[in-house]
C-alpha positions in Angstrom: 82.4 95.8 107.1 83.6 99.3 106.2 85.8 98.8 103.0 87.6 102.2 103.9 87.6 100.9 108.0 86.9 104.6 108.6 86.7 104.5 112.4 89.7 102.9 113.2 91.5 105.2 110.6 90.2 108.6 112.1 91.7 106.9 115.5 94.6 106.2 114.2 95.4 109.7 111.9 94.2 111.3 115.7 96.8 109.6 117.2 99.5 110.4 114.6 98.6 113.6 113.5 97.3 113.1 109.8 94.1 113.5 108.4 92.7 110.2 108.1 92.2 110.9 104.1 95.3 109.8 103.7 95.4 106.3 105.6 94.7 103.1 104.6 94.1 100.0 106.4 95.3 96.4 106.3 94.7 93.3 107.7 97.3 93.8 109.8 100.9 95.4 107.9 102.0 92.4 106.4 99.0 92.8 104.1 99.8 96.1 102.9 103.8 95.2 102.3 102.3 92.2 100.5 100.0 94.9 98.4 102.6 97.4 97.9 104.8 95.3 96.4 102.2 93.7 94.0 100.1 96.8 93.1 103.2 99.2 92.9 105.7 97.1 91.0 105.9 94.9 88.4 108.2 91.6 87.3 110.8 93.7 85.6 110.9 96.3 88.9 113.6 96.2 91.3 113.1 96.0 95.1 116.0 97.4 97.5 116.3 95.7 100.9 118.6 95.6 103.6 120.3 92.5 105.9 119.2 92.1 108.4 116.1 93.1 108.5 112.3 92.3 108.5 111.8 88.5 107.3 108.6 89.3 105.1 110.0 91.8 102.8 111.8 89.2 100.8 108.7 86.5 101.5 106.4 88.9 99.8 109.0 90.4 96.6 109.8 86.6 95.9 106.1 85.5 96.0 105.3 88.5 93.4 109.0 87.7 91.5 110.2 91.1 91.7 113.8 91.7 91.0 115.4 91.7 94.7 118.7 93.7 95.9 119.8 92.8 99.5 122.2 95.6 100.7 124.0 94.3 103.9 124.6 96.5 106.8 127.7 97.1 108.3 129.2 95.2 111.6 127.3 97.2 113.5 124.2 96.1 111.8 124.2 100.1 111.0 122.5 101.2 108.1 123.9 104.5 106.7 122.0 106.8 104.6 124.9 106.7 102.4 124.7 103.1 101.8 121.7 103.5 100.7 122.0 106.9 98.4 124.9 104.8 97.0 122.8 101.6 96.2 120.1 103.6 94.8 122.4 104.8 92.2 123.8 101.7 91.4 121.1 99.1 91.2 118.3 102.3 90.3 115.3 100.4 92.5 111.8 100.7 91.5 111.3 100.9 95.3 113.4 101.0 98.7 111.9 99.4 101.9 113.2 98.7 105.5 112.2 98.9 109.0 113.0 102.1 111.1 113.5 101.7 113.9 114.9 98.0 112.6 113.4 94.8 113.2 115.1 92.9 114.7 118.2 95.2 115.3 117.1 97.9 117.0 118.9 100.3 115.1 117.5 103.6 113.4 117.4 106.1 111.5 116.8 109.9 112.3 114.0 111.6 110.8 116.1 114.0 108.5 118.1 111.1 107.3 115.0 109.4 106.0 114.4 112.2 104.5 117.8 113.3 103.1 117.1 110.1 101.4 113.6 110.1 100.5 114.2 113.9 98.7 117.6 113.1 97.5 115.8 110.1 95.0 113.0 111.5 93.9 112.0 108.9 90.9 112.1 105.8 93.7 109.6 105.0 96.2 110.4 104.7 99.4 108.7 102.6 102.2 109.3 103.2 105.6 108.0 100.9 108.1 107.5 102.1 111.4 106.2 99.0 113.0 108.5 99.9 115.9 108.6 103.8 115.8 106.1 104.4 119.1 109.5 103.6 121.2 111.4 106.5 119.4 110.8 110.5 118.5 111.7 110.2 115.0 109.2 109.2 112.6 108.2 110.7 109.5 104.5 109.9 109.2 103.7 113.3 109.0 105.8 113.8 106.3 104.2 110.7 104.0 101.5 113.1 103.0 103.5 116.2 101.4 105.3 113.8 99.4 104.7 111.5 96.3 107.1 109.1 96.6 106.9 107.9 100.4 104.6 105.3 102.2 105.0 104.9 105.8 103.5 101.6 107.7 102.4 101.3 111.1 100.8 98.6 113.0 99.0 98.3 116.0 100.7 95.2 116.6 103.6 96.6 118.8 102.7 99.3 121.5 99.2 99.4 120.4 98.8 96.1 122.1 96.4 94.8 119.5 98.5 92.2 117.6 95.7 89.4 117.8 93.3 92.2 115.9 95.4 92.2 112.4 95.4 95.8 111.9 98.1 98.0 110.2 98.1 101.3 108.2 100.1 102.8 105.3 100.3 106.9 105.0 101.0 108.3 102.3 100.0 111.0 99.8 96.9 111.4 97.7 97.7 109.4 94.3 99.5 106.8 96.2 96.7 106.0 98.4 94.3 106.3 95.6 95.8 103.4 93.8 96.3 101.5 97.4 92.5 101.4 98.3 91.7 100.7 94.4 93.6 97.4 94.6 92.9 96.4 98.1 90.3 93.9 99.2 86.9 95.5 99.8 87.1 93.7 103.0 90.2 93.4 104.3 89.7 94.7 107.8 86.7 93.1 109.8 83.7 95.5 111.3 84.5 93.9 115.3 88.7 94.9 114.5 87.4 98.7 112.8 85.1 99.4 116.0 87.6 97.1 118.7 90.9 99.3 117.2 89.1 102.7 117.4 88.2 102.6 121.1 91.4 101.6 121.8 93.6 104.4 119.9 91.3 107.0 120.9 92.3 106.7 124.4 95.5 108.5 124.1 96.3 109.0 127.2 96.4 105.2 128.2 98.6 104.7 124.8 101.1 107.6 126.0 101.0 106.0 129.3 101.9 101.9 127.8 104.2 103.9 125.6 106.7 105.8 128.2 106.0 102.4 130.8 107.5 99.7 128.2 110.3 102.5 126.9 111.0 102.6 130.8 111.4 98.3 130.8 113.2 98.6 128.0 116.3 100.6 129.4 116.1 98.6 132.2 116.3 95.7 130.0 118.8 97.1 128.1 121.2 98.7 131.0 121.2 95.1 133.0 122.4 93.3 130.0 125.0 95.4 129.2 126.4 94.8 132.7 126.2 91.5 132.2 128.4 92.1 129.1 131.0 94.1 130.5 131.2 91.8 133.5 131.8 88.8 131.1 132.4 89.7 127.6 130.5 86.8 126.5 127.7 88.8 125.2 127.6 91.8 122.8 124.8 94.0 123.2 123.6 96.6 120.7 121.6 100.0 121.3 118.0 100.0 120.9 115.5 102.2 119.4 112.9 99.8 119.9 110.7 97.2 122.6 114.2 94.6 122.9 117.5 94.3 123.2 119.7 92.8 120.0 122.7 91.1 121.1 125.2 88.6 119.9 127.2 85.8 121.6 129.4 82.8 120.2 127.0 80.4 120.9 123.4 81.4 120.8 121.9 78.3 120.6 123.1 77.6 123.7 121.9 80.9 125.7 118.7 80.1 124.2 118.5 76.4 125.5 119.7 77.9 128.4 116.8 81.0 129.0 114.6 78.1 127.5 115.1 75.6 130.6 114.0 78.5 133.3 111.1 79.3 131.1 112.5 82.2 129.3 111.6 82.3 125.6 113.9 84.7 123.0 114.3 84.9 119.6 117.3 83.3 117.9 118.7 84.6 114.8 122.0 82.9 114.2 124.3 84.2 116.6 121.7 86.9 117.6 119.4 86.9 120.2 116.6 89.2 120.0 115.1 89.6 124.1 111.8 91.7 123.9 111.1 94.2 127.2 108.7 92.5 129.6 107.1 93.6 133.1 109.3 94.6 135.5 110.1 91.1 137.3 110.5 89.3 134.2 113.0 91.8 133.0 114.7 91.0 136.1 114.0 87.3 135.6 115.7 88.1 131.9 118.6 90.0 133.7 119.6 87.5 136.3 119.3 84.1 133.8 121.7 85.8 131.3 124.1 87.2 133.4 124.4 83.6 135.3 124.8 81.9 132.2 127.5 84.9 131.4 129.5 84.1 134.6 129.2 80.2 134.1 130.7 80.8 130.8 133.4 83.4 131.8 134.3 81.1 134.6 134.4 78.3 132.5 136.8 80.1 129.9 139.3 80.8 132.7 139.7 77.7 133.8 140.4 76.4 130.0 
């Protein structure tokens, strides 16, 4: 294979609007985090992250033992650009990283408060990740390469379609992605992924098209289940930036076990469940399941 995967990166800068120089490929995102993390820091370095968000942050800092700060977000599940500044200060991280839009929240950031942030602490390193970012208008991918101190990911995992493939990238300017292609593997992405990956992004037209089709599910998603929450108040649901819909409810296990039984399978995170946008009739499969069990549980709290 291409060590540098240099079809599937001209694709991809094409689609994002970067030159390609400045891209480098991973065997899906999760490799780059996991390379990041050990090429960029050491032992002694500290590593900001936020709660909740993406599971393999704090896998990959605890595998390389990097000192780990876990900011927690606010009831909302908010994360303010404040917070962070603040945290920064304090704690003086080697390197920031969270999800944007936030997996598995939903919740985002605007592009000029990433980068209120990003130029407002110069000496730390910032890593975006914008697994998610295809469902919003906010990204600052474009922005990775004027600056030396910011590495955005993306994966074609999400609204690229292409999870199966193991493909992700990480922008960013010229030193840092100098030192990222020196430490990666020399074959990290296969030669059937590089050539399968760059078909696929180069039709832009049938991306843009997947894109606006799935951001059309998802408010429909999102718009049923908040009527099922005001109808109820069993459920709380959260806004979305993203493919789902975040919401919390006394018992989740139970909605789960619930969706579970008419062959409906979500994501449970305590007393979160995370319900990803699907074609049209199963969003109204989705819709109609939780706002029964809503109802049953309403009804069932009156009569107590």
């Amino acid at each position: 294979p291409d060590p540098l995967s240099a079809n599937a990166c001209a694709a991809f800068a094409d689609y994002v609007g970067v030159d390609s120089r400045f891209v480098t490929a991973g065997n899906g995102s999760d490799e780059l985090i996991m390379l990041i993390i050990n090429t960029l820091l050491n032992r002694s370095d500290r590593l900001l992250i936020c709660d909740p968000d993406f599971s393999m942050y704090r896998f990959y800092a605890d595998l390389a033992e990097a000192k780990l700060t876990v900011i927690d977000k606010g009831a909302d599940y908010s994360l303010s650009t404040a917070a962070l500044t603040a945290a920064v200060a304090e704690y003086r991280p080697k390197a920031v990283m969270f999800s944007n839009p936030c997996s598995p929240t939903g919740q985002a950031l605007t592009r000029r408060e990433v980068l209120d942030c990003v130029d407002g602490c110069r000496d730390t390193l910032w890593v975006i990740d914008e697994a998610y970012m295809d469902f919003w208008d906010e990204p600052v991918v474009q922005d990775a390469v004027t600056r030396d101190n910011l590495i955005v990911l993306r994966t074609c995992s999400k609204a690229v379609g292409l999870a199966a493939l193991r493909l992700g990238f990480a922008i960013c300017g010229e030193a840092l992605t100098d030192a990222l292609r020196k430490a990666k593997s020399p074959a990290n992405v296969n030669a059937l992924t590089d050539a399968m990956a760059a078909a696929v992004l180069s039709d832009k037209a049938y991306l843009l098209d997947a894109r606006d089709r799935i951001r059309m599910a998802t408010a429909r998603l999102y718009e049923g289940l908040c009527a099922a929450a005001e109808a109820s108040g069993v459920i709380r649901v959260l806004p979305t930036k993203a493919n789902f819909v975040f919401l919390e409810t006394a018992d989740a296990e139970d909605l789960q076990e619930y969706l579970k039984a008419r062959s409906i399978l979500v994501r449970r995170l305590g007393s979160r469940l995370r319900i990803t946008a699907c074609a049209p009739e199963d969003n109204e499969r989705i819709i109609s399941a939780v706002s029964a069990y809503c109802a049953e549980r309403s009804d069932a709290g009156r009569e107590q």
